[in-house]
Each structure stands twice: as structure tokens, then as C-alpha cells.
C-alpha positions as CSV (number, residue, x, y, z in Angstrom):
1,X,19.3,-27.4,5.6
2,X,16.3,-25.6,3.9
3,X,15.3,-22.5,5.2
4,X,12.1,-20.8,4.0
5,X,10.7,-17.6,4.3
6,X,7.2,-16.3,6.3
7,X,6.8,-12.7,7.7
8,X,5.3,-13.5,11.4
9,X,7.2,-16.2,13.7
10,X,6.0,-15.6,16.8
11,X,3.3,-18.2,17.0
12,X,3.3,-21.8,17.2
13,X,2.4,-22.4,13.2
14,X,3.2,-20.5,10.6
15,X,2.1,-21.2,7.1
16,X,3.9,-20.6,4.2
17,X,3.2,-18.5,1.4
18,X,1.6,-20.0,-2.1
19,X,5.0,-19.6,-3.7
20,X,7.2,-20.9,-0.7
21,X,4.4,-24.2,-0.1
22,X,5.1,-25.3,-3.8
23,X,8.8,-24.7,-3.9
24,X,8.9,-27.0,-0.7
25,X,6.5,-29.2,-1.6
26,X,6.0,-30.3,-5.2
27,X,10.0,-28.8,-5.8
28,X,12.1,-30.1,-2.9
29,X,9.3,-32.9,-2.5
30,X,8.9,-32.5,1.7
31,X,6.2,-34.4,3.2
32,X,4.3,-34.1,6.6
33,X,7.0,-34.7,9.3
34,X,9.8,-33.8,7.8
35,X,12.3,-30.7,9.4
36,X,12.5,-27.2,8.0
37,X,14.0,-23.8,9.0
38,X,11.9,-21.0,8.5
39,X,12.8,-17.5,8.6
40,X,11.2,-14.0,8.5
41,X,14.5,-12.3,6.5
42,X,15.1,-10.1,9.8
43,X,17.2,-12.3,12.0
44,X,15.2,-14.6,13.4
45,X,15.2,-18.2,11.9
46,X,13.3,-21.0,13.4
47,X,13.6,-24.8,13.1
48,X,10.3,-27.1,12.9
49,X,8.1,-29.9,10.8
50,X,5.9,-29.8,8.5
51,X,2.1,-30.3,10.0
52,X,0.0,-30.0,6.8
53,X,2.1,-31.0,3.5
54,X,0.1,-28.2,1.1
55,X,1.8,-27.3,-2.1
56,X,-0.5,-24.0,-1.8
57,X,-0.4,-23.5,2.4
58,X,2.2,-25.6,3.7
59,X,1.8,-25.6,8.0
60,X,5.0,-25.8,9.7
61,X,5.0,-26.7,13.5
62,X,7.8,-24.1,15.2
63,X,10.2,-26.3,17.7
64,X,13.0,-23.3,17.8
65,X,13.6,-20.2,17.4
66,X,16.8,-18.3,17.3
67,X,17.8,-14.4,16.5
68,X,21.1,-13.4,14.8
69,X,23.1,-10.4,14.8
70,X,23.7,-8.7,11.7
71,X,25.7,-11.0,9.4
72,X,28.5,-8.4,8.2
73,X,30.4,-6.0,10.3
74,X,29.4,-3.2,7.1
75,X,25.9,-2.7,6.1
76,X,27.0,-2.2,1.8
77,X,23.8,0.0,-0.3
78,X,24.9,-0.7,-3.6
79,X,23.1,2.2,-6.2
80,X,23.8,0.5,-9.7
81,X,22.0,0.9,-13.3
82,X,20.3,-1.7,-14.7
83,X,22.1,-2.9,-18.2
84,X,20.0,-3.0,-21.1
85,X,20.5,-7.0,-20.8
86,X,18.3,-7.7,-17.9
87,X,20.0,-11.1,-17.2
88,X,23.3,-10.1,-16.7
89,X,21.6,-7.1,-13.9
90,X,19.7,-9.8,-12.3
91,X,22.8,-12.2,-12.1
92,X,24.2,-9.1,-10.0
93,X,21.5,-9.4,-7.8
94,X,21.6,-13.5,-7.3
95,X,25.3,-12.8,-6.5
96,X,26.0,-9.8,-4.8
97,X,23.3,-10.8,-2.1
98,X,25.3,-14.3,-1.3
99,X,28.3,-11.6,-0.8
100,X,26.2,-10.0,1.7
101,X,24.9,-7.1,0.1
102,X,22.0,-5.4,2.6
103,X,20.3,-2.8,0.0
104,X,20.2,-2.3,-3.7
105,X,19.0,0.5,-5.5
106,X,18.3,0.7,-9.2
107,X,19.5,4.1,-11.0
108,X,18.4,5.8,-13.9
109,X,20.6,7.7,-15.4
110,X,21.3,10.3,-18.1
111,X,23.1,7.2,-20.4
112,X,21.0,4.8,-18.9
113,X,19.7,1.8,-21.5
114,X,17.2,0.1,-19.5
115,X,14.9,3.0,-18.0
116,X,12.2,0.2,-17.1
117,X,12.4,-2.5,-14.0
118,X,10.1,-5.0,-12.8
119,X,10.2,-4.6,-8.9
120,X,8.4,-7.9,-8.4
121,X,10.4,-9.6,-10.0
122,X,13.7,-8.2,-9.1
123,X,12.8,-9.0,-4.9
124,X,12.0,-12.9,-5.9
125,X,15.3,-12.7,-7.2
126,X,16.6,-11.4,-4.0
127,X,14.7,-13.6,-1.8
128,X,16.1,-16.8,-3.9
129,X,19.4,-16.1,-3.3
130,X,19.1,-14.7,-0.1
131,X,17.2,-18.2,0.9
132,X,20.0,-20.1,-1.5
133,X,22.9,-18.4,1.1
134,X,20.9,-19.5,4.2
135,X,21.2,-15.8,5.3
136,X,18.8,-14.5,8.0
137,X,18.5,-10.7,7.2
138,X,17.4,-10.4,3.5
139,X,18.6,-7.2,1.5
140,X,16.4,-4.3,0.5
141,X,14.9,-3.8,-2.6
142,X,14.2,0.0,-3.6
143,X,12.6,0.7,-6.8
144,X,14.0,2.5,-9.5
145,X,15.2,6.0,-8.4
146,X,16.7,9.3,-10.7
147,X,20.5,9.0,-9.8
148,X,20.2,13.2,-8.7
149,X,17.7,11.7,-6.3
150,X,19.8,9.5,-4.8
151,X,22.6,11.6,-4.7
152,X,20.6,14.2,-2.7
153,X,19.0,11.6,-0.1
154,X,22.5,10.4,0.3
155,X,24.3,13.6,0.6
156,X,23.6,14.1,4.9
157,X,24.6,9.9,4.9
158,X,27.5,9.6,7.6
159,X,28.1,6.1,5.6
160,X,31.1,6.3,3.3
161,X,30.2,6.9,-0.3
162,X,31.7,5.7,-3.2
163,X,31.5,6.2,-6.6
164,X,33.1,3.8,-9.5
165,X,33.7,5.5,-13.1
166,X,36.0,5.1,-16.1
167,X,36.6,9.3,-16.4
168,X,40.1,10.3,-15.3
169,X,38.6,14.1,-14.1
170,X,39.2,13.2,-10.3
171,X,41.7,11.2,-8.5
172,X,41.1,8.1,-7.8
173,X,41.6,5.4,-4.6
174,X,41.5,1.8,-5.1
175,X,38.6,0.4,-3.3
176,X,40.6,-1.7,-1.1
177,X,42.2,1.2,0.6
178,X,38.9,3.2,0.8
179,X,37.2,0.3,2.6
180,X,40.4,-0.5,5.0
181,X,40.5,3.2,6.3
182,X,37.2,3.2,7.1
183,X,36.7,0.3,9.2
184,X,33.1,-0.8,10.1
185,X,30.2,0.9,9.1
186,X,27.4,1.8,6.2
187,X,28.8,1.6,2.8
188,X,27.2,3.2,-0.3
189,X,28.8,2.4,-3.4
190,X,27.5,3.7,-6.8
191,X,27.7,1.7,-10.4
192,X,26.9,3.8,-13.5
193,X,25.5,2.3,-16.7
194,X,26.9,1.0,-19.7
195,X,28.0,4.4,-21.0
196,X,29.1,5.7,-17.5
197,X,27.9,8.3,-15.2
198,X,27.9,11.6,-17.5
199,X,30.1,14.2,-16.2
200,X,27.6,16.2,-14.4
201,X,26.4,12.8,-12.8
202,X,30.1,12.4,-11.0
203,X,30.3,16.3,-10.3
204,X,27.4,16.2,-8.2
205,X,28.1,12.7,-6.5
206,X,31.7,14.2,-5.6
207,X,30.1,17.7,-4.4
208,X,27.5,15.7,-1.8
209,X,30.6,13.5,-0.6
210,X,31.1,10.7,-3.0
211,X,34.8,9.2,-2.8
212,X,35.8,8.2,-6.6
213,X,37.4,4.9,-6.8
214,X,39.0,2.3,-9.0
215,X,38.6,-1.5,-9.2
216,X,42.0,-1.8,-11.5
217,X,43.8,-1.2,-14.4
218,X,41.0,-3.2,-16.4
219,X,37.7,-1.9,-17.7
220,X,34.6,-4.0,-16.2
221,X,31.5,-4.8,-17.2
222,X,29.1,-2.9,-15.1
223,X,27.4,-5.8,-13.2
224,X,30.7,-7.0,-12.9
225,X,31.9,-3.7,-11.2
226,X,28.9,-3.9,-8.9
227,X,29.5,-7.8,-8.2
228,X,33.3,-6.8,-7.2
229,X,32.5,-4.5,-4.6
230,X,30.4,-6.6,-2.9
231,X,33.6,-8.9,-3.4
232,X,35.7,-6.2,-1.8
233,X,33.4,-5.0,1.0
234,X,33.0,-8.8,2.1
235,X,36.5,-9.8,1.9
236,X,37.8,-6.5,4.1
């Protein structure tokens, strides 16, 4: 099945957007007749034809429509900073949304390498792979935020917080038992940069409720990090 994306479903047509019309038309090579889901990224995903074959306005012809629950009994937030290599950030993106991931946040921090992000850019991402995975609630994008920010709009969150470091200053869960004692829920998990969260960083994620964990015994590569615990939170 392809599934595309338009914002409004509730009428008869829709028409897709420039970027979605060429993908399907002059990419995937569809034609006028042919069957296509479409969905709007916030449940509701819709099965029809093509009506007007228009690699800049494709018209689809709606013959269905169906709503879905939420797709994960957790709804994971994961607050990670960027690497200086923006491919290896953006192949955390690509996977950790086909793991289910609901938001992402982008953090600059005090070691932070990459203190620049292209927001545009970073949601096609998102919407590639969320359209890849045939999921029907698309995550969301925030843009780059100060990690003390964060940490303050977080700090009144009932969801359970969790921070990932290499410092030995705090003791430490595995992430497996952190996510099995707390059942079902919001989950906000926080991935520092290259050179770690500096010390002051972790004091005042711990102080506003931030539960420090460990992935293992073996250092990770920060999008790796952030790719395993959308592993973890799926799996659990």
C-alpha cells in the first residue's frame, strides 16, 4: 500500500501537496485510476483513486475513511542534541519514528557541536519515514530548544523523565526496569551531545525529576543512544 499525506479529509477530493503529487506521480509512476491511501498524520487514513494524475496537484477521489487509536500504549518525547554530523542525527530521526517515536526535540547544550538546525528539513525527514512505516499519527517536530528550557517546561510533566549520561555522580537504572515499573504512559527521555550533558546540565534535570539511566555496560554513540530507547520503549 502507499499512503500519502494531505491535512483536510473530510471532503470528497483531496489534492495533494506539490511535493506529495510528484513523489506519487513521476516517483512511484501512479496514473488516473489507480488506489491510494491518504492520510492527514492524526489518525485518520483514507483509501481512494487518483482523479487527476498531476505531478504538481494530484486529485484523489476518497472511497473510505477510517480513524485509529493511538499506535503505542506510551506516547515517547525524545529531547536529544543534534551531532555535529548532521547525517548520522537525521538517520535518528528516519529510525526512531518507524519505532514509534511521537515527539522529538532538538537540544542545545553547553557541549553541544551543532548549535544550528534546519527545521524544514528535519519534518520532511519525519514525514518520510513516518509515511515509509504506514503509521497514521505522525510525530512532532519542535525546533531547537536551550536544554535549561526544556528541563523547566518539563519539570510539572506527570510523564516519566529520563535522562541517559556517561557520569557515574548518580545512580543509575537500566532503562528496561525504568520503563517496566511504569507501565503505560508519556515518556520523556533526554540524549546529551557528543561530549555529554555538563554536570550542571544533569544536576538540574535530576532536581526537576529526571530519572538517570543506563543503556549498558558499552558506551554509545549518541544517535545510537537515542535510537535505543525508542528500541526499548517499543519493545516494553
Amino acid at each position: 500500500m502507499e499512503l500519502y499525506t494531505a491535512p483536510n479529509l473530510a471532503d470528497a477530493t483531496v489534492e495533494l501537496s506539490a511535493d506529495e503529487s510528484f513523489h506519487c506521480i513521476k516517483v512511484m509512476r501512479n496514473r488516473a485510476g489507480d488506489p491510494i491511501a491518504v492520510t492527514d498524520g492524526q489518525g485518520t487514513r483514507c483509501q481512494g483513486r487518483i482523479l487527476e494524475a498531476d505531478s504538481r496537484c494530484t486529485k484523489v477521489l476518497i472511497e473510505s475513511r477510517e480513524h485509529f487509536a493511538w499506535e503505542q500504549p506510551f506516547r515517547l518525547h525524545i529531547a536529544a542534541a543534534p551531532t555535529k554530523n548532521i547525517d548520522r542525527f537525521e538517520w535518528f530521526l528516519e529510525k526512531a519514528t518507524e519505532l514509534g517515536m511521537d515527539e522529538v526535540t532538538p537540544l542545545l547544550c553547553e557541549h553541544s557541536e551543532r548549535k544550528v538546525i534546519k527545521d524544514e528539513r528535519e519534518e520532511k525527514i519525519l514525514l518520510a519515514a513516518a509515511r515509509q512505516s504506514l503509521r497514521t499519527w505522525f510525530p512532532k517536530w519542535h525546533s531547537l530548544t536551550p536544554i535549561s528550557e526544556f528541563i523547566q517546561q518539563s519539570a510539572s510533566s506527570s510523564a516519566l523523565k529520563l535522562i541517559a549520561y556517561c557520569g557515574n555522580e548518580y545512580e543509575k537504572q537500566p532503562i528496561r526496569n525504568a520503563l517496566q515499573n511504569y507501565g503505560s504512559g508519556p515518556v520523556i527521555v533526554l540524549i546529551g551531545p557528543e561530549g555529554d550533558f555538563s554536570q550542571a546540565e544533569v544536576q538540574q534535570a535530576i532536581a526537576a525529576g529526571f530519572v538517570p539511566v543506563t543503556f549498558g555496560t558499552m558506551r554509545m554513540r549518541a544517535e545510537t543512544a537515542a535510537v535505543f530507547a525508542a528500541a526499548a520503549a517499543a519493545l516494553l
